[in-house]
C-alpha positions in Angstrom: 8.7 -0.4 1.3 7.4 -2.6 -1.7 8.1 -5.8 -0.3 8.8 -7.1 3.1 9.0 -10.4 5.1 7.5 -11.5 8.0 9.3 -13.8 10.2 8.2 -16.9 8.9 10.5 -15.7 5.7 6.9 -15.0 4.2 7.3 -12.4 1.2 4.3 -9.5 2.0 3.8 -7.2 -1.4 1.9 -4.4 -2.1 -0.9 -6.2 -4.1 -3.0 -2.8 -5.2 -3.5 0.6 -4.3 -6.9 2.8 -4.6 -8.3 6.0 -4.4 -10.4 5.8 -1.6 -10.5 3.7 1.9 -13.9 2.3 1.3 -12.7 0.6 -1.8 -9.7 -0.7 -0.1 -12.2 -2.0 2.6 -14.5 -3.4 0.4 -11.4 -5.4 -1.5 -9.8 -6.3 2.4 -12.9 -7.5 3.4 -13.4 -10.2 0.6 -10.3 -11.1 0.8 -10.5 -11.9 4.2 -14.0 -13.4 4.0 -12.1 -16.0 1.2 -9.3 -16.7 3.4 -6.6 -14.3 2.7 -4.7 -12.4 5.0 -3.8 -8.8 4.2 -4.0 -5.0 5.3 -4.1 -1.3 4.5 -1.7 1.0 4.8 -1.9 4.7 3.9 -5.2 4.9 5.8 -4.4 7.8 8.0 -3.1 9.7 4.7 -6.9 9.4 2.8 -8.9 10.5 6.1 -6.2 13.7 6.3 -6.1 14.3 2.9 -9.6 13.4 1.5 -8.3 14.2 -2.4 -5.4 11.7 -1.5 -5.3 9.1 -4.0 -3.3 7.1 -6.1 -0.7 8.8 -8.0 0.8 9.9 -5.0 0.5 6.4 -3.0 -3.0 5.8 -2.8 -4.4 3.5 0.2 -2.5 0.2 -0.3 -3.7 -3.4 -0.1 -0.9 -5.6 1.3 -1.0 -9.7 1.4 1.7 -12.6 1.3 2.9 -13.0 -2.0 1.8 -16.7 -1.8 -1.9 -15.6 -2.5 -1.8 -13.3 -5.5 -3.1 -15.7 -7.8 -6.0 -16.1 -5.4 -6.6 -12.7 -4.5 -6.7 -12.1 -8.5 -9.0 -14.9 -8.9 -11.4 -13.7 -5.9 -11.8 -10.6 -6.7 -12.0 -11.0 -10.7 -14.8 -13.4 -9.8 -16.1 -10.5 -7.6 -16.2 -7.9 -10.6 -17.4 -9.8 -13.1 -20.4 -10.9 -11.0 -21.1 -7.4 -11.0 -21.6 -7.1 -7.1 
């Protein structure tokens, strides 16, 4: 499932996918620090299967379509502070 809706009529999308759950966390937890809504799925897959990663799914960051351009502006400003 690449895109869904909630039942506001909201569009949710995958927004990214990585390699391991901490960086997912570490992503998730800015977001949500800055406002933005979103989740992981795939979790369960990366503790199983430790070599898990992204060419076969990855660990996927989910949020409203509505906040990509934010999401892409937090966490550029995140990188590039070099945090």
């Amino acid at each position: 499932m690449a895109n869904a809706k909630n039942r506001d009529g909201e569009k949710v999308v995958i927004y990214s996918y990585y390699n391991t759950l901490s960086e997912a966390y570490e992503a998730k937890n800015l977001l949500e620090r800055n406002g933005i809504d979103c989740f992981i799925s795939n979790e369960n897959m990366a503790s199983v299967y430790p070599m898990f990663d992204s060419n076969l799914g990855g660990v996927r960051l989910h949020l409203f379509e509505k906040d990509v351009t934010e999401a892409d502006r937090i966490l550029s400003d995140f990188s590039a502070s070099g945090e």
